[in-house]
NUBAKOL-474734 format. One line per field, with one value per residue: x, y, z of N, C-alpha, C in turn; residue number from 1; residue in three letters; chain. Coordinates in steps of 0.05 Angstrom, whole numbers, plus 5000, padded with zeros to 4 digits. Each point is the difference from the previous one (the first is absolute). Layout:
<rs>
nx = (X  ...);
ny = (Y  ...);
nz = (Z  ...);
cax = (X  ...);
cay = (Y  ...);
caz = (Z  ...);
cx = (X  ...);
cy = (Y  ...);
cz = (Z  ...);
resi = (NUM  ...);
resn = (ALA  ...);
chain = (A  ...);
</rs>
This chain:
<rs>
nx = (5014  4976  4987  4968  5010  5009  4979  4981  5024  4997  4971  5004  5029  4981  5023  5003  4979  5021  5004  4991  5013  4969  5008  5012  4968  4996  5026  4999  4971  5013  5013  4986  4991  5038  5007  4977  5002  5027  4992  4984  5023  5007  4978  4992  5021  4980  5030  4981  5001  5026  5010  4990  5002  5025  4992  4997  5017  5012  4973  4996  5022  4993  4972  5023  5023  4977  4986  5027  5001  4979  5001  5018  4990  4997  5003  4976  5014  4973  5019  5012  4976  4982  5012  5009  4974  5009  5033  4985  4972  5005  5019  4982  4985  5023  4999  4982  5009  5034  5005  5024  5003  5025  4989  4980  5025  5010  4975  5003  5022  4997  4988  5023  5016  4989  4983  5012  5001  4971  5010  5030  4996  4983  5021  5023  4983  4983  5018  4996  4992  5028  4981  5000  5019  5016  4992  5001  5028  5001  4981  5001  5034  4997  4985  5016  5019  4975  4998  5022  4990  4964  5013  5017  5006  5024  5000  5025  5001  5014  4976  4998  5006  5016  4977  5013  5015  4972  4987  5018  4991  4979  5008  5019  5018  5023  5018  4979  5014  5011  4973  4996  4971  5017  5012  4979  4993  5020  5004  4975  4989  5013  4988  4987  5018  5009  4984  4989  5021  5001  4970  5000  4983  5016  5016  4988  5003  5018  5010  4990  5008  5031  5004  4978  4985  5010  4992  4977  4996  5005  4983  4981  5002  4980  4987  5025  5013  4978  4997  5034  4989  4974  5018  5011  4977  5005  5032  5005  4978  5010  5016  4987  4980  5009  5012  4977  5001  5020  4991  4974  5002  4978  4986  4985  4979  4985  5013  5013  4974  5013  5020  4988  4977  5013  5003  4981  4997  5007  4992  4976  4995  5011  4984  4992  5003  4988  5014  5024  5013  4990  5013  4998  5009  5016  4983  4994  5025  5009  4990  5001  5021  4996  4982  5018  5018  4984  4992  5028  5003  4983  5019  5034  4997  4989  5018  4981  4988  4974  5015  5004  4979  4987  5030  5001  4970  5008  5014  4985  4990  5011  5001  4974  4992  5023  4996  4980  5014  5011  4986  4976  5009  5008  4975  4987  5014);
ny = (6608  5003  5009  4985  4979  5000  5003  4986  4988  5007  4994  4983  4982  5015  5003  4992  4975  4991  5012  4981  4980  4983  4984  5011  4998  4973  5012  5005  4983  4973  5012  5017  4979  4986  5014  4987  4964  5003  5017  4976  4976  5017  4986  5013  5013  4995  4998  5013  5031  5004  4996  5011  5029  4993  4997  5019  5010  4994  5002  5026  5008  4975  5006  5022  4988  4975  5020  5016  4983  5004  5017  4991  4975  5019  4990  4996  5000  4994  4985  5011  5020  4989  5000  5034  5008  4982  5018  5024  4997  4990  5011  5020  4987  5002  5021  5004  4980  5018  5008  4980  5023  4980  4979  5018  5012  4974  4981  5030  4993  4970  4990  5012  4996  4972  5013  4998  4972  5000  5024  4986  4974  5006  5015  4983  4989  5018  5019  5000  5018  5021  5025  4981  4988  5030  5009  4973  4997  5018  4982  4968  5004  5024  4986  4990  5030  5010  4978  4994  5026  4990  5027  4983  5017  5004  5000  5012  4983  5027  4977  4998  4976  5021  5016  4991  4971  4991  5016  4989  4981  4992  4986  4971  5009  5004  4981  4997  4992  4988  5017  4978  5007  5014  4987  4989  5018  5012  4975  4994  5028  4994  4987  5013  5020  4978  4981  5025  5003  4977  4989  4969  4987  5016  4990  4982  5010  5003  4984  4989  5017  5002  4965  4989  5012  5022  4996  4977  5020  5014  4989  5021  4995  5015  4966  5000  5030  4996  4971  4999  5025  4980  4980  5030  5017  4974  4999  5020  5000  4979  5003  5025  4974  4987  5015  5011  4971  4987  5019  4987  4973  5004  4983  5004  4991  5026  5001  5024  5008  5012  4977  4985  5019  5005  4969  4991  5023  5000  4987  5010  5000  4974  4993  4970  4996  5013  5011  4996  4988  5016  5009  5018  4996  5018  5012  4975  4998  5015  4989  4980  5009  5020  4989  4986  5013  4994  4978  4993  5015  5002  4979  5008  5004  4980  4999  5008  4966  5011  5036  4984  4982  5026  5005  4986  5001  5017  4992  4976  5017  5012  4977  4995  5021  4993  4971  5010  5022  4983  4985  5014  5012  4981  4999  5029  4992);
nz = (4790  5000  4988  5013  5011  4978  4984  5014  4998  4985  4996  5015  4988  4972  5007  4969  5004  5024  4996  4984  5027  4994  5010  4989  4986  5007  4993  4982  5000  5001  4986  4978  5002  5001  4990  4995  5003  4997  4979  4992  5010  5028  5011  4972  5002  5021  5014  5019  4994  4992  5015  5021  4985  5002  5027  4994  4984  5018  5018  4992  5012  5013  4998  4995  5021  5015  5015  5007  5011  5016  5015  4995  5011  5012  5024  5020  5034  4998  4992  5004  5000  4980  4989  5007  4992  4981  4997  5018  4991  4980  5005  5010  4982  4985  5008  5002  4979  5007  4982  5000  5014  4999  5012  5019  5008  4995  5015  5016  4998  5003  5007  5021  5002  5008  5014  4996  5007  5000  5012  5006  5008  5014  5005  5003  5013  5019  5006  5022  4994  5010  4992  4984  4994  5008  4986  4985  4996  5000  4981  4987  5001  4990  4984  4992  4999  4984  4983  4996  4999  4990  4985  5021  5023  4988  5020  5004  5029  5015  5010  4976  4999  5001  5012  5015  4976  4990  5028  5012  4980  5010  5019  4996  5017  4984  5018  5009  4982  4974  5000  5010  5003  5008  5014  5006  5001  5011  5007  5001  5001  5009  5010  5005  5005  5009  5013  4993  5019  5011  5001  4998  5024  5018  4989  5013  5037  4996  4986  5024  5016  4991  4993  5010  4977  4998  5015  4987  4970  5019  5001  5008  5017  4983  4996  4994  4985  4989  4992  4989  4976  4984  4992  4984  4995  4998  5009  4992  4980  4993  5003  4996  4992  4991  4993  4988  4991  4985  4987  4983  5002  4987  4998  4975  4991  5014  5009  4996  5004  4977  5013  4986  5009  5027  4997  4984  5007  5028  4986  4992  5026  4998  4969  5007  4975  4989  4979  5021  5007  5019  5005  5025  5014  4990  4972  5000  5003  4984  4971  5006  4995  4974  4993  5008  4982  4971  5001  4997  4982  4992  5007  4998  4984  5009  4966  4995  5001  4997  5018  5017  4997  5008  5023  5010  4996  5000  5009  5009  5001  5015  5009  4997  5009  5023  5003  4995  5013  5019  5000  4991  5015  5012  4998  4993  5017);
cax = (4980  4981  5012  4988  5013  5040  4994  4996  5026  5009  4981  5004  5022  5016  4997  4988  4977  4996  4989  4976  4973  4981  5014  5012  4988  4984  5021  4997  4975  5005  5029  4988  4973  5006  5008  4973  4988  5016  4986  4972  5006  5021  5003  4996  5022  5004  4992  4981  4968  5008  4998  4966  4995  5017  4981  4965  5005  5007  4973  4999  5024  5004  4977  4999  5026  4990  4985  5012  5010  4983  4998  5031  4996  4966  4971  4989  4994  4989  4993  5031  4991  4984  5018  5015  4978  4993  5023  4993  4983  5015  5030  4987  4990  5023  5022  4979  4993  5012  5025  5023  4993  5009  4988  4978  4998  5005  4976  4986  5006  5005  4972  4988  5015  4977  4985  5011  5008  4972  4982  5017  4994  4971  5002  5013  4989  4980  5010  4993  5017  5002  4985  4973  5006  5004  4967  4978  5014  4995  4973  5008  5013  4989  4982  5013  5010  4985  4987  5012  4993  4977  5001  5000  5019  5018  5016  5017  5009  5032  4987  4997  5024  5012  4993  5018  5015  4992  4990  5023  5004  4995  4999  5028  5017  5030  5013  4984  4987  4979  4978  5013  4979  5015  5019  4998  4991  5026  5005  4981  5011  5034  4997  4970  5016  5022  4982  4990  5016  5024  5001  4980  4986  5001  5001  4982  4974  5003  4993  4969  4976  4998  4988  4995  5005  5028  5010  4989  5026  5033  5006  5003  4984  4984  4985  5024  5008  4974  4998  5013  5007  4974  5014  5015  4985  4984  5014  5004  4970  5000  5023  4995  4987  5020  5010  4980  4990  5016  5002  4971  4986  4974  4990  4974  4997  4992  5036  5008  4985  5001  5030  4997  4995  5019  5019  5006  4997  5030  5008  4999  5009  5026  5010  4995  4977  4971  4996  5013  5029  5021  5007  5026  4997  5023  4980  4984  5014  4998  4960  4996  5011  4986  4973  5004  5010  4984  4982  5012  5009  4978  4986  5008  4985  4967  4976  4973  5012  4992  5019  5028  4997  4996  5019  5015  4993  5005  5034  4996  4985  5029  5022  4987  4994  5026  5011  4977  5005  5029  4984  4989  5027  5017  4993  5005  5027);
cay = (5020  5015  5032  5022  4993  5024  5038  5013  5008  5022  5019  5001  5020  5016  5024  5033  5003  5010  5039  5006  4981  5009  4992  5017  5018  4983  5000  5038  5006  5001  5021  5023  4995  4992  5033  5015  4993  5012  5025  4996  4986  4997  4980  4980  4984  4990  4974  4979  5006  4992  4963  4989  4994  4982  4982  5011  4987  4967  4972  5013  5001  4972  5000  5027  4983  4985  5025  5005  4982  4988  5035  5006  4985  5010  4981  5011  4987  5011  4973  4998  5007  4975  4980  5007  4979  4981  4986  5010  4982  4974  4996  4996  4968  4979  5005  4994  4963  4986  4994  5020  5018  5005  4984  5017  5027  4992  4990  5016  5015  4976  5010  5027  4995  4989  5017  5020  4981  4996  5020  5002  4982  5021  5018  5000  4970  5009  5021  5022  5022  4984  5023  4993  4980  4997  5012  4982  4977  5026  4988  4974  5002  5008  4986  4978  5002  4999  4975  4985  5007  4997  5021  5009  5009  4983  5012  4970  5010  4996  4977  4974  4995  5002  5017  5025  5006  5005  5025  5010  5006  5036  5023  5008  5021  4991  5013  5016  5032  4997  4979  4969  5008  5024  4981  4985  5016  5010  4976  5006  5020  5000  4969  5010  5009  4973  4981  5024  5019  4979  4971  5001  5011  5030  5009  4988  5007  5023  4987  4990  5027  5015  4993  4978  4983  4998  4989  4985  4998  4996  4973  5000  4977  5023  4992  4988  5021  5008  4981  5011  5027  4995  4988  5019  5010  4981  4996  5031  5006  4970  5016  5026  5003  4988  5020  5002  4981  5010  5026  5001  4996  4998  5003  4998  4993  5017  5008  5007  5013  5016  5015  5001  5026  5004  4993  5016  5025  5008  4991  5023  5034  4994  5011  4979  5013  4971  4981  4987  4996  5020  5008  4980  4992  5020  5008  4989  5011  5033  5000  5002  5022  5017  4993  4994  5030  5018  4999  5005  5032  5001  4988  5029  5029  4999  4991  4979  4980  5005  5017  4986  4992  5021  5006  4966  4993  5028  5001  4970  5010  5023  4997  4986  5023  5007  4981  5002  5031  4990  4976  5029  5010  4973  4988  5020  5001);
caz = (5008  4986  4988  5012  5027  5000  4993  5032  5018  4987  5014  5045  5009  4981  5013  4989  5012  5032  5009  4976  5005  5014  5029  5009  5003  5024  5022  5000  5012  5040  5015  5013  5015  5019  4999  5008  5024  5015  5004  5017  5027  5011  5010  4981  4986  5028  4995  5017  4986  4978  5015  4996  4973  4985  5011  5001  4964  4989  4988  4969  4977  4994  4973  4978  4989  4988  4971  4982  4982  4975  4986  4986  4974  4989  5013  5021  5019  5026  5027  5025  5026  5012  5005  5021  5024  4996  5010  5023  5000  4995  5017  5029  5006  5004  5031  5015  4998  5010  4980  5002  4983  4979  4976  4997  4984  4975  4995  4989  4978  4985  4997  4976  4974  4980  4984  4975  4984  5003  4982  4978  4975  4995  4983  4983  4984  4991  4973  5017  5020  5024  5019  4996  5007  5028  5013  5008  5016  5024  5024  5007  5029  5028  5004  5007  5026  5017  5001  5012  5033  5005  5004  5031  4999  5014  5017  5009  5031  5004  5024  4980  4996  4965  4988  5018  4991  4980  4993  4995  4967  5002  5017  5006  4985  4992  5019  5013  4993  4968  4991  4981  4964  4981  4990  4984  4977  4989  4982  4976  4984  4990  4992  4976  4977  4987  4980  4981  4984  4994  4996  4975  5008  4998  4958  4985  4995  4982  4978  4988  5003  4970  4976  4995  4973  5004  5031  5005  4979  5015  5018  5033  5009  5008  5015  5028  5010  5016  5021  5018  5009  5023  5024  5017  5007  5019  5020  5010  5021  5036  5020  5007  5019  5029  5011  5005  5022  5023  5010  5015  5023  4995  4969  5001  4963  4993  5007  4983  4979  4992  4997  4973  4995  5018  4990  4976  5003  5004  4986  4972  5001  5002  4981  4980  4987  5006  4981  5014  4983  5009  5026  5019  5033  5015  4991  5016  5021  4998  5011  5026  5019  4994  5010  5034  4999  4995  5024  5036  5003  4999  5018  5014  4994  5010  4970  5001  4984  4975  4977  4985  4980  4977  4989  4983  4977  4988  5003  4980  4972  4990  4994  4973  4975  4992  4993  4977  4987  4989  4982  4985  4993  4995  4983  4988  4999);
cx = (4987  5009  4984  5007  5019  4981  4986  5014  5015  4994  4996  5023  5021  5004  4995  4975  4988  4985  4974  4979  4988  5007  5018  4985  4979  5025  5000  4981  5001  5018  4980  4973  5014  5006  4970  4999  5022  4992  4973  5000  5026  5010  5004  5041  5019  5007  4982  4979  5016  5003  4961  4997  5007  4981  4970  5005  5005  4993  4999  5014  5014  4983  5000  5019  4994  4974  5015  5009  4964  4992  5015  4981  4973  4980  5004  4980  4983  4989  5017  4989  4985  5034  5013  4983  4998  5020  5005  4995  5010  5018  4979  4988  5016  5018  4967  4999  5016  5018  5025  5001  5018  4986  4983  4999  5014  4982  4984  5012  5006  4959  4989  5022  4989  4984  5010  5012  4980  4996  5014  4991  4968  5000  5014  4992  4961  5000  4972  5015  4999  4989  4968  5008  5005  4979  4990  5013  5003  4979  5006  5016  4980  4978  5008  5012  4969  4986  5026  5012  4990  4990  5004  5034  5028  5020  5025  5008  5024  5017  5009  5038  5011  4989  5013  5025  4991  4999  5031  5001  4983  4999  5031  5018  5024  5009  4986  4988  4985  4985  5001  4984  5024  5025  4989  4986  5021  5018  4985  5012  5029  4998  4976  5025  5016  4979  4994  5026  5025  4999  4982  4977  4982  5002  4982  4966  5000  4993  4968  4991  5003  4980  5002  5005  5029  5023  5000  5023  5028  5002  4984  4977  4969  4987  5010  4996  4975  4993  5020  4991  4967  5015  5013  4988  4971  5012  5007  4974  5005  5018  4994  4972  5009  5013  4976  4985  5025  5004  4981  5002  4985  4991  4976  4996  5006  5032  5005  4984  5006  5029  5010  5014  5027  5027  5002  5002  5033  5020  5006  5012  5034  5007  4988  4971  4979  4993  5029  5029  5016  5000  5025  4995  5006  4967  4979  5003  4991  4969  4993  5010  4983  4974  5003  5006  4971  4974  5010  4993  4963  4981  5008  4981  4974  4980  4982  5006  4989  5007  5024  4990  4992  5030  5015  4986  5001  5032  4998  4989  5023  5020  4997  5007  5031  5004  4987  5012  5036  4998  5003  5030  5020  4985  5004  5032  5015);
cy = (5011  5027  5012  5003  5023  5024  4997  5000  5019  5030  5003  5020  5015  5030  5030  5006  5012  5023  5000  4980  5016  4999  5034  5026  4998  5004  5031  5011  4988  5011  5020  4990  4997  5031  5017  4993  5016  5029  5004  5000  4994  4963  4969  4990  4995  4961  4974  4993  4977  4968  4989  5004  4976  4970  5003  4985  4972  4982  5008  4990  4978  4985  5009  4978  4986  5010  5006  4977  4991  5030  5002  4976  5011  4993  5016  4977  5010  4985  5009  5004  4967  4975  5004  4986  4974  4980  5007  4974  4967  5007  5009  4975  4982  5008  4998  4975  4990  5005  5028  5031  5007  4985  5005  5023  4987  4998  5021  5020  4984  5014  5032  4994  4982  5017  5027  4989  4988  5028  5006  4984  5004  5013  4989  4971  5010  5015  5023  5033  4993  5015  4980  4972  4998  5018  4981  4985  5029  4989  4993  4999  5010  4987  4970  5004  5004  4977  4987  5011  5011  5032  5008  5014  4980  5014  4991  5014  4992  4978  4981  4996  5010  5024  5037  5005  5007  5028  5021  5014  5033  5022  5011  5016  4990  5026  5023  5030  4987  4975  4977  5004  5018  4982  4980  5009  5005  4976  4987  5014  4996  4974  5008  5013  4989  4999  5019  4998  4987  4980  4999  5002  5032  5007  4984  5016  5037  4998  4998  5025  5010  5008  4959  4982  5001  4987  4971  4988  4990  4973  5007  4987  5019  4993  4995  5020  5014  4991  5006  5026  5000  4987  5006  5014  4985  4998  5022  4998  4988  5009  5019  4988  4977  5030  5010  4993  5014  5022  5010  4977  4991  5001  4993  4993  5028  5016  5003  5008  5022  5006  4984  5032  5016  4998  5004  5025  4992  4978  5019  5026  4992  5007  4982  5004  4974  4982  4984  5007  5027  4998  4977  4989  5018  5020  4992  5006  5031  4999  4984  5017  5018  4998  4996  5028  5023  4995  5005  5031  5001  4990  5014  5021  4992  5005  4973  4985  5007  5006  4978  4985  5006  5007  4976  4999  5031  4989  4975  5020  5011  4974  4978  5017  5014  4983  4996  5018  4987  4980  5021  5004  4982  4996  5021  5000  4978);
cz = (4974  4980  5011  5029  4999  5005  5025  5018  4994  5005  5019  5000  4991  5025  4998  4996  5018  4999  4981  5015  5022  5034  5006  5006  5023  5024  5009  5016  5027  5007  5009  5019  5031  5011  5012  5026  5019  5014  5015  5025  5000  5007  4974  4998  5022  4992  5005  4969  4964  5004  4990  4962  4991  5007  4988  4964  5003  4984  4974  4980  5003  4985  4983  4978  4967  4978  4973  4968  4986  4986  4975  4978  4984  5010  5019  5018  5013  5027  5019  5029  5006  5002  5029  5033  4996  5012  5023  5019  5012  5019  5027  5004  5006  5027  5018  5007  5010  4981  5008  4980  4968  4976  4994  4973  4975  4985  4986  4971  4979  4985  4981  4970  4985  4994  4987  4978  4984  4980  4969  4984  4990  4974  4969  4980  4992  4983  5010  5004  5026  5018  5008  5027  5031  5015  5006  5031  5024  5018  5002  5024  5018  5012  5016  5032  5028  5007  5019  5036  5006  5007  5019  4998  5014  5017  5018  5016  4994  5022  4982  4999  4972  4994  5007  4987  4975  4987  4994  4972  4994  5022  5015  4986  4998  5016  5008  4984  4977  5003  4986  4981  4983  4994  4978  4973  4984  4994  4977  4982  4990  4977  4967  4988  4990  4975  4985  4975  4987  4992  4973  4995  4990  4974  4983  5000  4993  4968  4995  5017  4979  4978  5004  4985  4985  5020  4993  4970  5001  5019  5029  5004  5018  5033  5029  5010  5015  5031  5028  5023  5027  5033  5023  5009  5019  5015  5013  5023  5020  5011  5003  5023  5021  5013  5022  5035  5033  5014  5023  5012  4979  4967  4991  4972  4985  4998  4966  4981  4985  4992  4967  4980  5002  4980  4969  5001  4999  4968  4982  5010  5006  4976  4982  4984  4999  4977  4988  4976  5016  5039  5015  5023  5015  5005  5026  5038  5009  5016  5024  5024  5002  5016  5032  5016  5015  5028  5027  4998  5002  5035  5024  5006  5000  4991  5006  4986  4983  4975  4991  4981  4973  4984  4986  4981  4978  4993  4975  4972  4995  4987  4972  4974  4990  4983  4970  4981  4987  4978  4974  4990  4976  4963  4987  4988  4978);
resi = (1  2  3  4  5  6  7  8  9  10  11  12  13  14  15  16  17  18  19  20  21  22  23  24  25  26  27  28  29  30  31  32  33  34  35  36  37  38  39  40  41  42  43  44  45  46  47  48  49  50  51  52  53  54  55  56  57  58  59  60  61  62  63  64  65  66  67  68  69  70  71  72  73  74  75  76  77  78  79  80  81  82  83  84  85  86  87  88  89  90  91  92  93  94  95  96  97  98  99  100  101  102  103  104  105  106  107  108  109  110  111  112  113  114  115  116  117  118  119  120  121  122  123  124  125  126  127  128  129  130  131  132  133  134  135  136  137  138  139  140  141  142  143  144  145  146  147  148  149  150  151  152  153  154  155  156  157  158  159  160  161  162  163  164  165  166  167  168  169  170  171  172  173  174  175  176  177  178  179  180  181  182  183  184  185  186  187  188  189  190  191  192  193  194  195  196  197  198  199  200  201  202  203  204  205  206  207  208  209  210  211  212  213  214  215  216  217  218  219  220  221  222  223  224  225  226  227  228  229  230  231  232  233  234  235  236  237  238  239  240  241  242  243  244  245  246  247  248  249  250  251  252  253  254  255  256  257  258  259  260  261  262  263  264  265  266  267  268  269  270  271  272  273  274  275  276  277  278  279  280  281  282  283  284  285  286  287  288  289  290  291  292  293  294  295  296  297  298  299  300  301  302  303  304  305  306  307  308  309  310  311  312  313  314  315  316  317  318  319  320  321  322  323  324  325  326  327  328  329  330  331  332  333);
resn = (UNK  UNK  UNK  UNK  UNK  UNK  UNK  UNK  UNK  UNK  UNK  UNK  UNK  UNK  UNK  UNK  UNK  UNK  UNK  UNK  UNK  UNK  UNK  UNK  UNK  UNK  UNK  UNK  UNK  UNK  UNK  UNK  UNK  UNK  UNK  UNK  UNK  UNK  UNK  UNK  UNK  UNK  UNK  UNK  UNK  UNK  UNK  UNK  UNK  UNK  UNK  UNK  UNK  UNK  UNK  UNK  UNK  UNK  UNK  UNK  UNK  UNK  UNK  UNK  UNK  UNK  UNK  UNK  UNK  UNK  UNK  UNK  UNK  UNK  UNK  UNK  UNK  UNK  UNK  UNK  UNK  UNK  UNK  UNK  UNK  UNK  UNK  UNK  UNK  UNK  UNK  UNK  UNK  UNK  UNK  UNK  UNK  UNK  UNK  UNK  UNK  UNK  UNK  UNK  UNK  UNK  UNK  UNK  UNK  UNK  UNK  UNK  UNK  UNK  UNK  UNK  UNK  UNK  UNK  UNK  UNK  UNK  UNK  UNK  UNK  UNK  UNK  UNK  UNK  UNK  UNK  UNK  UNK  UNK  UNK  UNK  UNK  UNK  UNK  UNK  UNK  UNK  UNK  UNK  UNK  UNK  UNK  UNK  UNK  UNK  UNK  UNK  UNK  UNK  UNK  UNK  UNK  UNK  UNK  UNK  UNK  UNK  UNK  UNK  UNK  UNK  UNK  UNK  UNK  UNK  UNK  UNK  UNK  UNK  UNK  UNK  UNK  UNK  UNK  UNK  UNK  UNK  UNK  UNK  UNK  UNK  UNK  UNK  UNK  UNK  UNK  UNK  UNK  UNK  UNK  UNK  UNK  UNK  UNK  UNK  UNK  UNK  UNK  UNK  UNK  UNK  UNK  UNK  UNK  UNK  UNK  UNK  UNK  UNK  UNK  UNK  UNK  UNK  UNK  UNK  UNK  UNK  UNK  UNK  UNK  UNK  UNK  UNK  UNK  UNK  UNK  UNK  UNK  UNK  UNK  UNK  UNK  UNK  UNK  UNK  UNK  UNK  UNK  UNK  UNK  UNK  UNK  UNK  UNK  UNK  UNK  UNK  UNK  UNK  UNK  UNK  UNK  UNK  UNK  UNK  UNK  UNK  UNK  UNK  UNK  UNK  UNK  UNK  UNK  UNK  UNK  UNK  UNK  UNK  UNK  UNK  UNK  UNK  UNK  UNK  UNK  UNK  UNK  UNK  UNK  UNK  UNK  UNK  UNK  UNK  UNK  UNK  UNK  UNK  UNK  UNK  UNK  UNK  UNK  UNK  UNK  UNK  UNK  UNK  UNK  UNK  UNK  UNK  UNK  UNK  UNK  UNK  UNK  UNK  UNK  UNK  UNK  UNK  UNK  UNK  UNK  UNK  UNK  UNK  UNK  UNK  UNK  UNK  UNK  UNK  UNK  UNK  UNK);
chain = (A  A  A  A  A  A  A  A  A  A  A  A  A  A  A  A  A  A  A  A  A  A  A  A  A  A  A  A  A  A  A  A  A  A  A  A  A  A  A  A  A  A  A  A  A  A  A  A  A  A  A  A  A  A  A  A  A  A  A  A  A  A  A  A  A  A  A  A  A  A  A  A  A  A  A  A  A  A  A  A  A  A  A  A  A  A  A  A  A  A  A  A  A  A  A  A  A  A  A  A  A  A  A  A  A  A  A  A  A  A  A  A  A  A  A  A  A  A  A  A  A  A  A  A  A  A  A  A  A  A  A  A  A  A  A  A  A  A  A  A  A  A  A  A  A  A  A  A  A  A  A  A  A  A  A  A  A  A  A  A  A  A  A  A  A  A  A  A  A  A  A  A  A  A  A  A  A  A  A  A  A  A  A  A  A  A  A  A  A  A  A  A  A  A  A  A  A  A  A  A  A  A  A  A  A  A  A  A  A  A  A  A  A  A  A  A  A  A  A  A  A  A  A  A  A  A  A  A  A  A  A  A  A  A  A  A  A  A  A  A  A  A  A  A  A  A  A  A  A  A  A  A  A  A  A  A  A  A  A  A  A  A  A  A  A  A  A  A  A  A  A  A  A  A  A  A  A  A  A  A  A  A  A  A  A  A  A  A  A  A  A  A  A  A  A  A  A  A  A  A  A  A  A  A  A  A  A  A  A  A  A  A  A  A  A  A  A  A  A  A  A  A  A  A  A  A  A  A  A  A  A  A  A);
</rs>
């Protein structure tokens, strides 16, 4: 192993850290937000209303998974919403045509993981930023998912053979009560903090958010580790919108416009800084909570979508400018 591999493992799980990371302060703020919505509404820590959150985050924070790891390398995805319709897309054509729905939803997340596989190597053989790069491929998919079903919408009767067990994946519950979207979110996630925190993987691309050129000194292999972290984050998107498909019933080119936005938000306000080498999964976790948190209590309380978006994007500024003010700090230091 690396010496820069040792010092970011090091830095995951020195425990005298614990109380100084940013995550504990992103834990502090849904304790008391979960503490508001309590006070707002009687009905919010009802378990009907805490079940649906956990459902209402899923699709998120299974996109957030695969975010994190290219956030952490210093790059930035803004394809995930056009990939999430694209593998939507592809897996409704393929159970429409006849195809068994498991090979379907392979089909479709076989597809979005190439393309993140596509924006990784974009990036890392053009020698492109990767803000420039997946802006562009943000069309492209989406472009593609509308050319290849002719912008028409795809819709799948619960009539079609396969599609009644299909929809199971998002609309069934484990043992009747947890949302299979929240189960499977919550294996992801367990699985995103292996790979983060244990593997080599995870210490490598700590290394190159670090410091690259340093990273690249020590033997790591910069371009793998890139490529990897686009892949995961191409495959996250495809399963969150296979998730998607199933839930609805229904999908369209246009599906998922804007949750790009969504998801990095809950990335950073998890703790991960933007010019990469810091944060966790645990981090990434918190923030999607947070945010899922913050609109249920809002949507309670019969705040206009408006005001909510006014507040996510106030909270995304709040949680930039901490992370800006700890940066400041560190270096002074």
């Amino acid at each position: 192993m690396t010496a820069t591999a040792v010092s970011a493992r090091r830095a995951a799980f020195n425990p005298r850290k614990l109380l100084h990371a940013r995550e504990v302060g992103v834990l502090a703020a849904l304790v008391l937000l979960i503490i508001l919505g309590a006070i707002l509404s009687p009905s919010f820590l009802q378990t009907g209303n805490l079940l649906s959150v956990g459902q209402q985050i899923s699709q998120i924070g299974i996109m957030a998974i695969g975010a994190t790891f290219v956030i952490i390398n210093a790059e930035i995805d803004l394809s995930v919403g056009s990939i999430y319709a694209l593998a939507a897309i592809c897996t409704g054509m393929a159970i429409a045509a006849g195809t068994p729905w498991p090979l379907a939803s392979a089909l479709g997340v076989a597809v979005g993981t190439v393309a993140g596989i596509l924006n990784g190597l974009a990036v890392v053989l053009l020698g492109v930023p990767s803000f420039i790069v997946t802006l562009g491929t943000l069309s492209v998919f989406r472009g593609v998912a509308l050319l290849i079903s002719d912008g028409a919408p795809i819709s799948l009767s619960s009539s079609r053979p396969g599609v009644a067990e299909f929809n199971l994946l998002g609309q069934g519950r484990l043992f009747g009560i947890v949302p299979m979207q929240f189960v499977i979110f919550v294996v992801l996630a367990a699985i995103g903090i292996v790979l983060l925190s244990r593997s080599r993987l995870g210490f490598n691309t700590y290394a190159v958010g670090g410091n690259k050129e340093a990273a690249r000194l020590v033997g790591i292999d910069v371009k793998t580790v890139k490529v990897a972290a686009f892949a995961l984050s191409g495959f996250t998107a495809a399963v969150a919108g296979v998730l998607g498909l199933s839930f609805l019933s229904y999908v369209q080119g246009v599906t998922g416009t804007g949750l790009e936005l969504t998801v990095i938000s809950a990335v950073i306000i998890g703790g991960a800084a933007l010019f990469g080498g810091s944060g966790t999964m645990w981090g990434t976790i918190i923030g999607v909570v947070f945010i899922g948190i913050l609109q249920n209590i809002l949507n309670i309380n019969g705040i206009s979508s408006f005001w909510q978006t006014v507040i996510t994007g106030l909270v995304i500024i709040a949680a930039v400018a901490a992370d800006t003010w700890q940066q400041r700090r560190k270096s002074k230091a």
